[in-house]
C-alpha positions in Angstrom: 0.0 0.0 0.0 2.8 2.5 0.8 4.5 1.7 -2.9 1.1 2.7 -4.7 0.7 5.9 -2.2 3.6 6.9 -3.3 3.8 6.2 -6.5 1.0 8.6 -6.8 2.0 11.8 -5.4 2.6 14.5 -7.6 5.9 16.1 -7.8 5.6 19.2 -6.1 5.9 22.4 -8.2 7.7 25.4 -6.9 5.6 28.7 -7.8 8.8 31.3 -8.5 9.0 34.8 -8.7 10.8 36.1 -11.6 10.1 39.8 -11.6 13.1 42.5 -12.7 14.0 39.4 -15.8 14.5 38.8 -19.1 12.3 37.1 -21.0 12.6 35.0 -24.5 11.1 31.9 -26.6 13.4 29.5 -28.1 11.8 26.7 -30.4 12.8 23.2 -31.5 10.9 20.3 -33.5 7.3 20.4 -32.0 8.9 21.9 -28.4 8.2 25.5 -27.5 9.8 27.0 -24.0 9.3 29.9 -22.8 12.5 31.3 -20.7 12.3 33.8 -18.0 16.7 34.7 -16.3 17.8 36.9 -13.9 20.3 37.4 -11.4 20.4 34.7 -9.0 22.7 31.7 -7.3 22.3 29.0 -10.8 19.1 27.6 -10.2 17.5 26.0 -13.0 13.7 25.2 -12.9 11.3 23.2 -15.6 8.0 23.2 -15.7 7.9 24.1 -11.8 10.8 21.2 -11.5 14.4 21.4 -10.4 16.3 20.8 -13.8 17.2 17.4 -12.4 14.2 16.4 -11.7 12.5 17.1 -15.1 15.3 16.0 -17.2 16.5 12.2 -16.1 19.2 12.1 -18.4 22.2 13.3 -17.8 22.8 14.2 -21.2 19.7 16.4 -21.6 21.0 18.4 -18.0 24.2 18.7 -19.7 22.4 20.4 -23.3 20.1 22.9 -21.0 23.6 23.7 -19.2 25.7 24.6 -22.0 24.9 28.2 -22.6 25.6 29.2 -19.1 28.9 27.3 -19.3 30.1 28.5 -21.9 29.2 32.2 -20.6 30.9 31.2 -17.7 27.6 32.7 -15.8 25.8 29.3 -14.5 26.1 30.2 -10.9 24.9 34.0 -11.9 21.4 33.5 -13.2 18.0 31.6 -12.0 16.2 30.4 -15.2 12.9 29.2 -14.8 11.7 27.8 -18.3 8.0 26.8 -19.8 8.1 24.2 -22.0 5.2 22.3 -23.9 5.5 20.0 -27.0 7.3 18.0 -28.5 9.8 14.6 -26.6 12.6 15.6 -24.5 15.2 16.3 -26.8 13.6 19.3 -28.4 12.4 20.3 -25.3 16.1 20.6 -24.0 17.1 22.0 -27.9 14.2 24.8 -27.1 15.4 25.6 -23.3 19.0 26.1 -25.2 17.8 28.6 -27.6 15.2 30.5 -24.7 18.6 30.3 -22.9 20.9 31.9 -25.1 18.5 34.9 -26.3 17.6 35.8 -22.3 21.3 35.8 -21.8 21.9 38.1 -24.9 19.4 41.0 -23.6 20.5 40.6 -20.4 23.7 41.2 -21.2 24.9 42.3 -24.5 28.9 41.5 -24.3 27.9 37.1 -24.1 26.2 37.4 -27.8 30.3 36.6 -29.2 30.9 33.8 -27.1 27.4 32.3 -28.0 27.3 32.7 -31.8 30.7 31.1 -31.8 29.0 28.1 -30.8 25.7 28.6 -32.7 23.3 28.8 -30.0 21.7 32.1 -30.9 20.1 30.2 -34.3 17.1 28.4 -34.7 17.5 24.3 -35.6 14.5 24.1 -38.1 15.6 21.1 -38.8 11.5 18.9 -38.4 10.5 15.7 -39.4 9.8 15.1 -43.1 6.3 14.1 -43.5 4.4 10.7 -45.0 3.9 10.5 -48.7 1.4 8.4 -50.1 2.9 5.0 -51.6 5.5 5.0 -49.3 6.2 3.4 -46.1 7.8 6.3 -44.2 8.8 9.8 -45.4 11.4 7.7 -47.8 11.3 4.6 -47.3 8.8 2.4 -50.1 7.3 -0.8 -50.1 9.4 -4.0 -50.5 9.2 -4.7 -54.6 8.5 -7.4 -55.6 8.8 -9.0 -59.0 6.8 -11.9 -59.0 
């Protein structure tokens, strides 16, 4: 009985208050987030989640992170981030670009070290869609000759 109680409890959500920050959208696949940074000790938040909740994977902490290391700012800024849409992956490819534009109008003199490492463009890179006779996007039915 205690396993199913607590399998059932929510996580609990942390309402934050992000007034006096800079705001920006960053987009990836089918993921939208919404980023919100300002001065602060390096907190991350998701959704209402610690980074490390939301994101399992170690590799997907490690992609949110990367603008603020390579800034050399992480422990500077609180980022709080809304995401919706999309798996994971273009979640965490969204946060980076929300990221990366926040960091830019908050602070003009990071835009260099960013755009050296292309995180100030979009990936518009989306999945190629169905055509009829086909299997997938490309790949056809087996052929058969007899």
């Amino acid at each position: 009985m205690e396993n199913l109680n607590s399998n059932i409890q929510k996580k609990k959500r942390i309402k934050l208050d992000f007034k006096d920050s800079k705001y920006a959208t960053g987009k990836r696949k089918r993921s939208i987030a919404k980023v919100w940074v300002k001065k602060g000790s390096g907190n991350i938040y998701v959704n209402g989640l610690k980074m490390n909740e939301y994101f399992k994977r170690p590799v997907h902490q490690i992609i949110v992170t990367r603008p603020l290391e390579i800034t050399n700012v992480a422990s500077n800024y609180d980022v709080k981030c809304s995401v919706t849409g999309g798996g994971l992956s273009g979640q965490a490819g969204a946060i980076i670009l929300g990221i990366s534009k926040a960091l830019i109008s908050h602070d003009e003199n990071l835009k260099k070290s960013l755009k050296k490492d292309k995180l100030t463009t979009r990936d518009s890179r989306v999945v190629e869609r169905k055509k009829y006779g086909h299997r997938k996007a490309r790949r056809s039915f087996q052929f058969s000759k007899r």
